[in-house]
GULUMLUM-514415 format. One record per residue: residue in three letters; x, y, z of N, C-alpha, C in turn. Coordinates in steps of 0.1 Angstrom, whole numbers, plus 5000, padded with zeros to 4 digits. Example, Ala and Ser with C-alpha at 12.3 -4.5 7.8 and 13.67 -1.06 7.14 Angstrom:
BEGIN
ALA513249435078512349555078513249675078;SER512849785071513749895071512950005079;
This chain:
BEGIN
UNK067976808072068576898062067676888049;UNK067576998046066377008031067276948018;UNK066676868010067076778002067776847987;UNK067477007992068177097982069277167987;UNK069477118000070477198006072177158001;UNK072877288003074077207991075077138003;UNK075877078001077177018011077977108006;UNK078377138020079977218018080877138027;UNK081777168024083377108034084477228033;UNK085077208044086077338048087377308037;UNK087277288026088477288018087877398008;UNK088577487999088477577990088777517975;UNK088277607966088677587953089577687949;UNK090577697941091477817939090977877931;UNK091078027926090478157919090778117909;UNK090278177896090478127878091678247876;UNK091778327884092878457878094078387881;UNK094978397871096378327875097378447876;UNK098378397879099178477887099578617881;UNK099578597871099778727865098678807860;UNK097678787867096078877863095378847851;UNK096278727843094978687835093978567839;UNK092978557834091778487837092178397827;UNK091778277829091878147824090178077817;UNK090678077809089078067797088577917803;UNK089377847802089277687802088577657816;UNK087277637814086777547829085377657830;UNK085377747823084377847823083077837820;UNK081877817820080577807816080877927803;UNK079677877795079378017781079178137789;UNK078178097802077478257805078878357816;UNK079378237819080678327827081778347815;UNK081678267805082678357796082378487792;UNK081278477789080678607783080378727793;UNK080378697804080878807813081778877819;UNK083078787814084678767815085078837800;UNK084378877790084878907779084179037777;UNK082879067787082379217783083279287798;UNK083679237804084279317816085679337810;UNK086079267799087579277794087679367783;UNK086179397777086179487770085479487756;UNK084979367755083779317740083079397745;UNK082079437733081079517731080179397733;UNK078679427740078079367752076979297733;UNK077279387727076279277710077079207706;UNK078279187708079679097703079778967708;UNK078878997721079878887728079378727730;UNK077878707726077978607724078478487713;UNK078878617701079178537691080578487700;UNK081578607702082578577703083178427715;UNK081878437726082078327728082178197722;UNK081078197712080878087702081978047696;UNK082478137691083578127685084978077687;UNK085478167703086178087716086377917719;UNK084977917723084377797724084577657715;UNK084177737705085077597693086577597691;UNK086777687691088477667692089277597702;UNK088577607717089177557725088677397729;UNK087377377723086777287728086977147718;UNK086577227707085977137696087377107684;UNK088177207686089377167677090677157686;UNK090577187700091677167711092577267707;UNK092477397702093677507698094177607714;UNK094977657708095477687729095877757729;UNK096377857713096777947712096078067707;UNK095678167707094678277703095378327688;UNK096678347686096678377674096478277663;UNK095978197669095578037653093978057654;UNK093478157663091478167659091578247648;UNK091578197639091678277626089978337621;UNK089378307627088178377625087378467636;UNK088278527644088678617651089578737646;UNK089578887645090079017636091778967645;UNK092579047638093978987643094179067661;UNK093279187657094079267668092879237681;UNK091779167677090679087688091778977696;UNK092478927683092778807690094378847701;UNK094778987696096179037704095879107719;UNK094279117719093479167729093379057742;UNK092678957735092678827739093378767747;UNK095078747742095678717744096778837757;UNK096578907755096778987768096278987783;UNK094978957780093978957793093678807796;UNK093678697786092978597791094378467788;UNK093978337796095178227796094078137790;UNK094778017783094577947780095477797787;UNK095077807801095977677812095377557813;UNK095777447811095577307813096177257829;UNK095977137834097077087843098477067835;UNK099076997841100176937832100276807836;UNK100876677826100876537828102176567831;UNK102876487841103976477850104476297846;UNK103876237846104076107838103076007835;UNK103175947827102575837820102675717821;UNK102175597826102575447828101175377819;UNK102075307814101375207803100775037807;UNK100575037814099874877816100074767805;UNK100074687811100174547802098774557793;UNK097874597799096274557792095874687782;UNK096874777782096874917773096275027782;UNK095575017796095075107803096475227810;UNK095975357806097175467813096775527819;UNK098175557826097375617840098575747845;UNK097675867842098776007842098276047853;UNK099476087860100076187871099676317865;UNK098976357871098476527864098976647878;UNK099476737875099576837883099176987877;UNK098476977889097977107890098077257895;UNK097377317902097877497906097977437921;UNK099277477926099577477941100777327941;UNK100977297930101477187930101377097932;UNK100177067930099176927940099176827927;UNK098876737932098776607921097676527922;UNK096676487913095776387907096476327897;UNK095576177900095676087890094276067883;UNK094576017864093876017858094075857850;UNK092675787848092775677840092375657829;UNK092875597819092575607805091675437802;UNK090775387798090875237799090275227787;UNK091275137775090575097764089875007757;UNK088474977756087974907752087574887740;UNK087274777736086474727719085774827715;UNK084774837726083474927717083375117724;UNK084675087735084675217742086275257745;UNK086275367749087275457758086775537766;UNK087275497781086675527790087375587797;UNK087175777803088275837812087775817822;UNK088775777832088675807849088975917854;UNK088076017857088476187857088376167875;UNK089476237881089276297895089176407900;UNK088276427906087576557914087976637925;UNK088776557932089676627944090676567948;UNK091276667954092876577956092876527967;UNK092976367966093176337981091276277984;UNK090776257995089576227995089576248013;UNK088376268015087576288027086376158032;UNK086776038026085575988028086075828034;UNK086875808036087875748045087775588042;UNK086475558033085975428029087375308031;UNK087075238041088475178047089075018033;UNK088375058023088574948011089675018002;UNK089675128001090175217989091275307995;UNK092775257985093375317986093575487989;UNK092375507978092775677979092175767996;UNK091475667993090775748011091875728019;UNK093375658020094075668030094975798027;UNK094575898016095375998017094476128016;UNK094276208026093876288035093276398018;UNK091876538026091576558015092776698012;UNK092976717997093676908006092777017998;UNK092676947982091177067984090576977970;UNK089277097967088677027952089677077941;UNK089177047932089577067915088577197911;UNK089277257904088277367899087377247884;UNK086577377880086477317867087277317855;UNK087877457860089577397843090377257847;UNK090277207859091277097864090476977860;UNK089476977860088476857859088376857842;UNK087976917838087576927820089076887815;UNK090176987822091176957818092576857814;UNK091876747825091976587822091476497807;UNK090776597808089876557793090776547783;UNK090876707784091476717775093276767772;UNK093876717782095276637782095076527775;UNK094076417780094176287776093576297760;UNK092976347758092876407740093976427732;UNK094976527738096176547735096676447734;UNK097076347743097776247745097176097732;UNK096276157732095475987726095776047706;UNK095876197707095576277691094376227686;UNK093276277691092176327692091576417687;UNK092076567688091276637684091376627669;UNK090076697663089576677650090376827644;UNK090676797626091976927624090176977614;UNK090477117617088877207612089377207595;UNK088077177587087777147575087977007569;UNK088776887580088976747576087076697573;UNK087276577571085876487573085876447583;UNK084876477595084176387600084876287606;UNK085476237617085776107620084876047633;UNK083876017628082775937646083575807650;UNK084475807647085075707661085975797669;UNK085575737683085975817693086875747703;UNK088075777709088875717712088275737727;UNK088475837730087575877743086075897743;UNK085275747746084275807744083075817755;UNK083875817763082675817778083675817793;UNK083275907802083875947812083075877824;UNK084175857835083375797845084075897856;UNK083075987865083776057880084075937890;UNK084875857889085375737896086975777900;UNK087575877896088775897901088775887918;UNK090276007921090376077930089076127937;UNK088176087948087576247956086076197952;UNK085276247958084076197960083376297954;UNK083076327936082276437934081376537939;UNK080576477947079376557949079576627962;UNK080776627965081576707974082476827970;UNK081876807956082876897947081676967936;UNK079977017939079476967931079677107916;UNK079677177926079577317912080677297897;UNK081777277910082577297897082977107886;UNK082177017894081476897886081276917877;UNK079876977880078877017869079277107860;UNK079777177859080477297855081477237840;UNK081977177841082977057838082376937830;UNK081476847836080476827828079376877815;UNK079277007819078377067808078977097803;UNK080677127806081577197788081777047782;UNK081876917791081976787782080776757775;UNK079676777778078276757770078176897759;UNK078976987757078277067750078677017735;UNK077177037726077077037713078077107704;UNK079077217708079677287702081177257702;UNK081477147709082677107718083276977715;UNK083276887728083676797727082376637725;UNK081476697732080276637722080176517728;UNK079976497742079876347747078076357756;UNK077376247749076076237751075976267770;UNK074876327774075276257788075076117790;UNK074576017781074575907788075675827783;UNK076975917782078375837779079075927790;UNK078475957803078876037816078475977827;UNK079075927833079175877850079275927859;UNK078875957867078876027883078775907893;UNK080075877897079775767909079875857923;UNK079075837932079275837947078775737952;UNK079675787963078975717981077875707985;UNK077475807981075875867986075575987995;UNK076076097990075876237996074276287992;UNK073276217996072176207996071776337994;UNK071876477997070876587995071576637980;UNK072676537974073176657962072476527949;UNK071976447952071776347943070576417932;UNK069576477939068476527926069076627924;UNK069876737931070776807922071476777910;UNK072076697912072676547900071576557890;UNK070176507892069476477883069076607874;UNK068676737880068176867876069476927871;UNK070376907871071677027868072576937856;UNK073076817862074176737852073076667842;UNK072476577847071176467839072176367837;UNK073476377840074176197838073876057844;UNK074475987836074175837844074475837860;UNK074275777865074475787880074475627886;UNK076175627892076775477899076875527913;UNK076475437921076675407936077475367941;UNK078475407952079275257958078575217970;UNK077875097964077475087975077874947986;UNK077674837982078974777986078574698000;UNK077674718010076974668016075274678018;UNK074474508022073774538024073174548033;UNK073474578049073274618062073774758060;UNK073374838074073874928082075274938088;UNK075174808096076374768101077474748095;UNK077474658082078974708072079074778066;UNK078074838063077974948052079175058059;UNK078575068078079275198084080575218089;UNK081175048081082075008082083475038071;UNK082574988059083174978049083375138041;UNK082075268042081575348036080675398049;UNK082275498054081375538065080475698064;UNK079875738054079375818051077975758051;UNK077975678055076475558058075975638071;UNK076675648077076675708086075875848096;UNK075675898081075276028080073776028076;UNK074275928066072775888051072775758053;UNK071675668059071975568056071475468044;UNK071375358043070875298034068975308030;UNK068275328042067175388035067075538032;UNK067575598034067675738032068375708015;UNK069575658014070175648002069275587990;UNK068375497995067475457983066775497981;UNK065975607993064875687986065275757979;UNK066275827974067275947970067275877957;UNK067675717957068575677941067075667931;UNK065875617943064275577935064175677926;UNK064175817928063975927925064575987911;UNK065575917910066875947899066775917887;UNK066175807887066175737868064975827862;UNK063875867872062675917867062776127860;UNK063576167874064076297873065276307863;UNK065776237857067076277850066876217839;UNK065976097834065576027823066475947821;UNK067375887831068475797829067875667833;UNK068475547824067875377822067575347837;UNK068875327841069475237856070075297864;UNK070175297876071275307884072475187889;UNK073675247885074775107885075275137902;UNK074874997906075174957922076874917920;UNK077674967926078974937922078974877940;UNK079574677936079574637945080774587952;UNK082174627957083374567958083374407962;UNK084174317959083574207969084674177974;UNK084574147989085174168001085073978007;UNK086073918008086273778012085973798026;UNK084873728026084073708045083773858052;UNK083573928038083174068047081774088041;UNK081474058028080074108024079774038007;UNK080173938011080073788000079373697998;UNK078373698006077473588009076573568002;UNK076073427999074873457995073373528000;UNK073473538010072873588018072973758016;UNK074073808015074173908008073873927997;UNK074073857987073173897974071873867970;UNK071173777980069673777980069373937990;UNK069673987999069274108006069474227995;UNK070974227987071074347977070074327968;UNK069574207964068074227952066974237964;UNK066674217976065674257978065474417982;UNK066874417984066474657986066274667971;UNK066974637962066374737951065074687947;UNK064474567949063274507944062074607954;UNK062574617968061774717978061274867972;UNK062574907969062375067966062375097945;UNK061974977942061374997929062575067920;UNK064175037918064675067915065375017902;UNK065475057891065675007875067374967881;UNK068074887883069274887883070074777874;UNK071074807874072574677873073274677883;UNK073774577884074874597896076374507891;UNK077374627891078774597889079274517899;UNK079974367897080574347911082174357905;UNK082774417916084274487916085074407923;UNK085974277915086474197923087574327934;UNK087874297945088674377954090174387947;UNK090474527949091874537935092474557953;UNK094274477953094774487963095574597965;UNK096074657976096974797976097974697990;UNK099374777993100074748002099174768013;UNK099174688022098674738033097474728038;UNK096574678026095074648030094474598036;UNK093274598046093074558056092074418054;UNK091974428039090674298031091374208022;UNK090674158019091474038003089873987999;UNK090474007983089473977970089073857974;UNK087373827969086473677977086973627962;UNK086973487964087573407954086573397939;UNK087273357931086273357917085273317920;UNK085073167927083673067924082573157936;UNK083573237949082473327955081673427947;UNK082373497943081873627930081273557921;UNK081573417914080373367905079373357911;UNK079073277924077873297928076773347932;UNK077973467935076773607940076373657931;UNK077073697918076773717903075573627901;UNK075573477899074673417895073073437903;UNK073573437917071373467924071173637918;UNK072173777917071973847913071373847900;UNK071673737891071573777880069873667877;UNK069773577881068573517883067473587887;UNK068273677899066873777900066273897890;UNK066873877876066573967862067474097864;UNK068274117873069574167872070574167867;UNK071274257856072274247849073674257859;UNK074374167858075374127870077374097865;UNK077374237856078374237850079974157863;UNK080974117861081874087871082974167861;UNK083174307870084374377864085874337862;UNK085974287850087874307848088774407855;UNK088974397866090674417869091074497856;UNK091574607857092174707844093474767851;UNK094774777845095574867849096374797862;UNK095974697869096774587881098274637891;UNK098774617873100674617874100974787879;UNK100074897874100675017877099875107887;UNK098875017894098075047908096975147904;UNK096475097890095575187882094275117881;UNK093875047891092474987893091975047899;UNK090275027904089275107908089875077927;UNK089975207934090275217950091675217949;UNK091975217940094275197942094475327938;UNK093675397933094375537933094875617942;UNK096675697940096675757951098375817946;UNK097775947947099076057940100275997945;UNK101475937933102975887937103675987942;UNK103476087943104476187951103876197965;UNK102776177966102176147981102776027987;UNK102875957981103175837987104575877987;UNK105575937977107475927977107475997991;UNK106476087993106976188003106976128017;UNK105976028017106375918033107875878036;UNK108075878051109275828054109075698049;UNK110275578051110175458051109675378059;UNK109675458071109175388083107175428083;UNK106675518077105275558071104675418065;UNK105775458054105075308045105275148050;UNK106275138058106074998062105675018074;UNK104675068082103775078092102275078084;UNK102275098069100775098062100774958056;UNK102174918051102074808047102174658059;UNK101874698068102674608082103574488079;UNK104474588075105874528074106374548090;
C-alpha cells in the first residue's frame, strides 16, 4: 500500500446539515465556511471577511448566538441565523476526581456517547479529546477497545469537546477585557476514545480550528496525536496537522506487540519505525513520545527495556518514552508491574540518555485514566449477567 494512501473503515461520519436544513458552522474549515456562506447567499467579495468575522465570535470569544455578532449589519446577522446552527455536543455529566481531573460524558448526534478528560496541572491543562465512538483496535490492555466501534466524530464533535470544556472551566476571554495568557486549557492530547488516524480528515480538520491564530490559539506543539501505528497516515500527520506525535507502543517484539496491539499485525514494528524516523524531521517536531503500558510478566523486563532503547537507538529516533503504570478496569486480563519493576525499567531507559518520565495515575476513582475509558451508558446497557462474565465474576 502507497504510504499516501488514506485508511478507510466501513463506519461513516454524519452530514453537517441538521435536521432542520440548517448547516452547522462549528467544525468547518475557513475555506468550507466560506463556501457554505456564498451558497447561502454572501456576495462572493464579502465573504471572506465575513468569515473572519464568524470565526472570532465563535472561536475566539465562544459566542453561540448570531444576534450578539455585533459587528455583523443586524439583518446579516437575521440571515445567519435562519440558514446556519451554531451545535456543540452536550455534557450529559460531570465527575470530579479526588486529584481535580474531570471526566464528561458528552453526547452527541444519533445519541451516541464519548467521554472527555480534563487533567489539571501546575504548569498545564491538558484535554483528553476522543475521536470515535467506541474503538476498532481491540488492544486487549484497554478498556475502551472492549466496546465495539459505531462510527467516527465529525469535526464539530471533536473541536466541540474543546470547547464545552471551555465553557465548563469559564474560559473564554469577554472582547475588549485585557489580555489574560494563562490558560486553563492549555494543551490537547488525541488519547481519548478511538484511534485517530482512523478518523483522519475530520482530525485534522478539528485540529486546525484548535491551532488557528484567530481562535482559540493553541501552538501545535501544545497538540498530541497518539496512535497505534496506522503507518500510511503518519506523514500525513506530519504534512497536514504538524502536531506532536505519541505512539502506543508498548512492546518490544513482534510477538507481544500482536498480542497486546494487534494492529502490529498489519504494520509491524519495523515498518512502524521507519514511518516514526521520518516524523520529527517532516513536521519539525522535538521527539516522538513512546507511550509504554507496563504489564506485570508481560513486557517488564529488563531485557525489555534494553531492546526498547535499542530500536530507537537503531532507527535514529529523537524520543522520550512515557512509562504508563497499567490503570485497572473490571475484568482485565493483566495487572500493573510493581513500583520497584517500573523503577527499573525507567532507570536502564533513562541511563541510556532517555527521558523516562513514570506517568501519575490521574482520575483512578472515576475510571478516568489512560485505557479505562468507556461510554457509562454502554456499559448501563449490559445485562448483569454481560458484566459479570467481563468481570469473571
Amino acid at each position: 500500500m502507497p504510504a499516501s494512501a488514506p485508511i478507510t473503515q466501513d463506519v461513516v461520519t454524519i452530514p453537517r446539515v441538521l435536521p432542520e436544513g440548517k448547516i452547522n458552522l462549528v467544525g468547518l474549515t475557513r475555506e468550507a465556511m466560506r463556501a457554505a456562506l456564498i451558497e447561502a447567499g454572501t456576495p462572493e467579495k464579502q465573504a471572506k471577511m465575513r468569515v473572519g468575522q464568524i470565526w472570532q465570535w465563535l472561536y475566539q470569544w465562544g459566542v453561540r448566538d448570531f444576534g450578539a455578532m455585533t459587528n455583523l449589519a443586524k439583518g446579516y446577522r437575521a440571515e445567519l441565523a435562519e440558514k446556519f446552527a451554531i451545535e456543540l455536543p452536550e455534557i450529559v455529566t460531570k465527575q470530579v476526581s479526588n486529584d481535580g481531573t474531570r471526566k464528561y460524558l458528552v453526547r452527541i448526534a444519533g445519541g451516541h456517547e464519548v467521554e472527555t478528560v480534563y487533567i489539571p496541572e501546575e504548569d498545564r491543562g491538558t484535554l483528553c479529546v476522543s475521536s470515535q465512538v467506541g474503538c476498532t483496535l481491540t488492544c486487549s490492555f484497554c478498556h475502551t477497545g472492549t466496546q465495539k466501534l459505531v462510527r467516527n466524530l465529525t469535526a464539530a464533535e471533536i473541536i466541540g469537546q474543546v470547547m464545552l470544556v471551555r465553557d465548563d472551566l469559564g474560559e473564554w476571554p469577554v472582547p475588549g477585557a485585557p489580555k489574560d495568557e494563562t490558560r486553563l486549557l492549555s494543551n490537547i492530547v488525541l488519547m481519548g476514545m478511538g484511534e485517530p488516524l482512523y478518523n483522519f480528515e475530520n482530525v485534522r480538520d478539528a485540529m486546525k480550528i484548535a491551532m488557528d491564530a484567530e481562535g482559540i490559539q493553541l501552538s501545535r506543539r501544545r497538540i498530541t496525536l497518539s496512535t497505534s501505528g496506522v503507518v500510511p497516515e503518519i506523514a500525513r500527520t506530519a504534512d497536514e496537522i504538524g502536531c506532536q506525535l505519541a505512539v502506543s507502543f508498548h512492546a518490544t517484539t513482534d510477538e507481544t506487540r500482536d498480542k497486546l496491539v494487534p494492529i502490529n499485525k498489519r504494520w509491524n514494528i519495523d515498518a512502524l519505525m521507519s514511518a516514526l524516523k521520518a516524523y520529527p524531521k517532516a513536521s519539525n517536531s522535538e521527539r516522538i513520545t513512546f507511550e509504554y503500558v507496563m504489564l506485570k510478566d508481560v513486557n517488564d523486563t529488563d531485557e525489555d527495556a534494553r531492546r526498547l532503547v535499542q530500536l530507537i537507538e537503531d532507527y535514529g529516533i529523537p524520543a522520550k518514552i512515557n512509562l504508563i503504570p497499567f490503570n485497572e478496569w473490571p475484568g482485565a486480563p493483566y495487572q500493573r508491574s510493581s513500583n520497584n519493576r517500573i523503577r527499573a525499567f525507567a532507570d536502564i531507559v533513562y541511563k541510556a540518555g532517555y527521558a523516562s518520565p513514570i506517568r501519575t495515575p490521574r482520575g483512578e476513582d472515576i475510571m478516568a485514566a489512560c485505557g479505562q475509558l468507556k461510554s457509562a451508558t454502554e456499559r448501563a446497557r449490559k445485562s448483569k449477567r454481560q458484566i459479570e462474565a467481563e468481570a469473571g465474576l
